[in-house]
C-alpha positions, 0 to 999 in steps of 0.5 A: 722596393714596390713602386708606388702610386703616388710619392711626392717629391722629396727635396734634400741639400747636397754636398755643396748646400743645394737643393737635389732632385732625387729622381727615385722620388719621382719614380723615374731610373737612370736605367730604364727612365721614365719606363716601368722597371720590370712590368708584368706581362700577366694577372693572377688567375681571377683576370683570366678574363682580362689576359685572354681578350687582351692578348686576342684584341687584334685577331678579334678586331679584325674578325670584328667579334671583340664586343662579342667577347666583351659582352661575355665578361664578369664585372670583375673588381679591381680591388683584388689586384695587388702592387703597383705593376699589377695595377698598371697592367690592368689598366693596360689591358683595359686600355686596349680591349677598349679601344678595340671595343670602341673602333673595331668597326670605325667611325661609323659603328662607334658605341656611345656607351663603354660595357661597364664590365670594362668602364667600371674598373677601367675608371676605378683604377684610372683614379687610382693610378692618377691617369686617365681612362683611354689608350695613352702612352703610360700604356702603350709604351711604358708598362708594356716592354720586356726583352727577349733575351735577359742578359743582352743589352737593352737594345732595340733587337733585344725589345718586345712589347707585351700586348699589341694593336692591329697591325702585327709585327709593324705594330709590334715595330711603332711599339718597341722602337718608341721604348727604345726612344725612351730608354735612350732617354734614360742616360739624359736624366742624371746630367739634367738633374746634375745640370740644374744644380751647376746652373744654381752654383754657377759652375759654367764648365760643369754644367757645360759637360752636363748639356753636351752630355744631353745633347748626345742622347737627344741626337741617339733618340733621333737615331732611334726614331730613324729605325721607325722606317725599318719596319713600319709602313705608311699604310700599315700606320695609317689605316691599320694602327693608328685608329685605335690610338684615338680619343674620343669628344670634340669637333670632327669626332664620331662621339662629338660629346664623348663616350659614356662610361657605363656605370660610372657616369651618365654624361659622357667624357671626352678623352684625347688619344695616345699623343707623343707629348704624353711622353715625358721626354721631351716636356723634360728637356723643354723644362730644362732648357728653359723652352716655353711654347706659345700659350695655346700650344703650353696648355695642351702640353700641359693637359697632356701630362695628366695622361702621365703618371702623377710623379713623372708630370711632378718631375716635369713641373718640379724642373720647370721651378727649379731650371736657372740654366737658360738665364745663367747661360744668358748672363754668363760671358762663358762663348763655350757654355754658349755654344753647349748650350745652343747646341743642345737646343739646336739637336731638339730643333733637329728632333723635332724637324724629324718628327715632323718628317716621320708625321708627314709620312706617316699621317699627312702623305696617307691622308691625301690618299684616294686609298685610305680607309675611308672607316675612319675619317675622323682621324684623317688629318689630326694627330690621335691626341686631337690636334691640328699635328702639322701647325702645331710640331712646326709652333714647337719646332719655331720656339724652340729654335727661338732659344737659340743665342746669340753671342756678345759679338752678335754671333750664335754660340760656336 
């Protein structure tokens, strides 16, 4: 069946009485997760235009003549494409021809208008599709990944992205192994969906077998993230990628009042950039497992699910209004169900211990270099999504390593 746009959630009673969260109805697979289940790699022929730019972006950018190939296209009209996938693969393309428009010349040469041949229907399908118009995750990652050889396993060697940023092969490599990290993450959604519903039912050793099962794949994403270092060098990030994978408004940025969409709007509009919260993977776990940051670090979160595909940020909030398992791992006398428990919790703290690692790296090791592009000062220190990265990973790292508990004898869980 085509995937739609937007199905809000449907609740249905199970075997045993209780309410089930159907993750179809979120658009989200036990295969392939939160990525899109077999996304174009092409539009039909009226796009040509769109196809063409979009998979020249990163030779055109660094012969600096993207705009002049922009400034060639047709306003095309969006409302020709057909299906969901189409949908999502033009906002893709739209996605990364803009960011090349607006940063292929740094800091210094940013437009304070996007053409309207990209603005119009970037924002018509933005409002469509329930994103927003800049490069996010939902493009980067989710909509732009196939394999190489069909009948191999989804495994990372069997990866390709279709539409990359500057860099080459290395952006190639920050590309895939984030799809990767995701499609780990498939295997967690089937036990955290079956693990809310023994946590209702008050099923210890069930819902035991559930959060063991989860800890096993939050510890395959870190494996995973490990491979980043395989391919992907410090400089080739920091100089060469990550600029396009920034937002535009705020403190410190080129465009402080943000970028006019041409006709669209004559004020202009802030936009955070691509930012690993917009992944769904990890906001899934902290619902799951009852995590809550700190007020001003919870409100970016949630400002960064609006850069998600509407189902998936309602599959997020509908956890975080159904999750008992923290409060019955609490009142429960289970040491066994403890330790499950905290060991899960204890492998997302370890995730996020190193992604912190990989951000010092990638982004605060670089910054502190004389040798960095000075084209892009914006960006120096701040996380593409807009924050200050290194307090704000290390607040998220604190509160959930507070959800750590403790025993009946004082101790932590085995």
């Amino acid at each position: 069946m085509e995937e739609g746009v937007e199905n809000p959630a449907k609740d249905i009673m199970d075997t045993e009485g209780l309410l089930s969260i159907n993750l179809s109805d979120f658009h989200v697979s036990q295969r392939v997760g939160f990525l899109l289940e077999k996304p174009l790699a092409e539009l039909p022929a009226y796009f040509e235009p769109w196809n063409q730019v979009c998979s020249r972006m990163p030779e055109l950018v660094m012969q600096h003549r993207l705009r002049q190939e922009v400034d060639k296209m047709d306003v095309l009209d969006h409302h020709k494409l057909q299906g969901y996938r189409q949908l999502r693969l033009a906002h893709l393309q739209l996605s990364f021809i803009s960011a090349g428009y607006i940063w292929q010349d740094g800091d210094k040469g940013v437009p304070e208008k996007l053409p309207r041949c990209l603005a119009v229907p970037w924002c018509g399908l933005s409002k469509t599709l329930g994103i927003q118009p800049v490069l996010s995750h939902s493009d980067l990652v989710l909509a732009n990944w196939t394999t190489v050889d069909p009948d191999s396993p989804l495994a990372l060697e069997n990866l390709r992205c279709f539409y990359t940023l500057p860099g080459g092969g290395e952006a190639d490599w920050f590309i895939t192994v984030t799809v990767q990290m995701e499609l780990d993450f498939a295997a967690a959604l089937k036990p955290v969906v079956s693990a809310l519903k023994y946590a209702e039912n008050s099923n210890a050793e069930k819902l035991k077998i559930c959060l063991t099962q989860i800890t096993d794949v939050v510890r395959k994403m870190k494996n995973s993230l490990e491979r980043m270092h395989d391919n992907l060098s410090a400089d080739t990030f920091y100089n060469t990628l990550r600029p396009f994978l920034t937002g535009w408004g705020g403190e410190g940025s080129p465009l402080p009042e943000g970028l006019v969409y041409e006709g669209v709007s004559d004020t202009p509009i802030q936009m955070n950039g691509g930012s690993a919260a917009q992944s769904s993977t990890l906001q899934t776990l902290d619902a799951t497992l009852g995590i809550v940051h700190s007020e001003d670090k919870q409100d970016f979160l949630k400002k960064m699910r609006m850069y998600m595909p509407p189902d998936h940020r309602h599959f997020i909030e509908t956890l975080e209004q159904r999750s008992k398992i923290k409060d019955f791992v609490k009142s429960c006398s289970c040491q066994a169900l403890t330790a499950a428990y905290n060991d899960c919790v204890t492998a997302v703290v370890v995730f996020r211990s190193y992604h912190i690692q990989i951000v010092t790296k990638y982004i605060v090791g670089m910054s502190n270099k004389a040798t960095r592009n000075k084209e892009y000062e914006s960006v120096s220190k701040k996380g593409t999504g807009g924050t200050s990265i290194m307090p704000f990973l290390q607040g998220l790292r604190a509160a959930t390593s507070a959800c750590i508990m403790h025993t009946a004898d004082g101790q932590v869980g085995d």
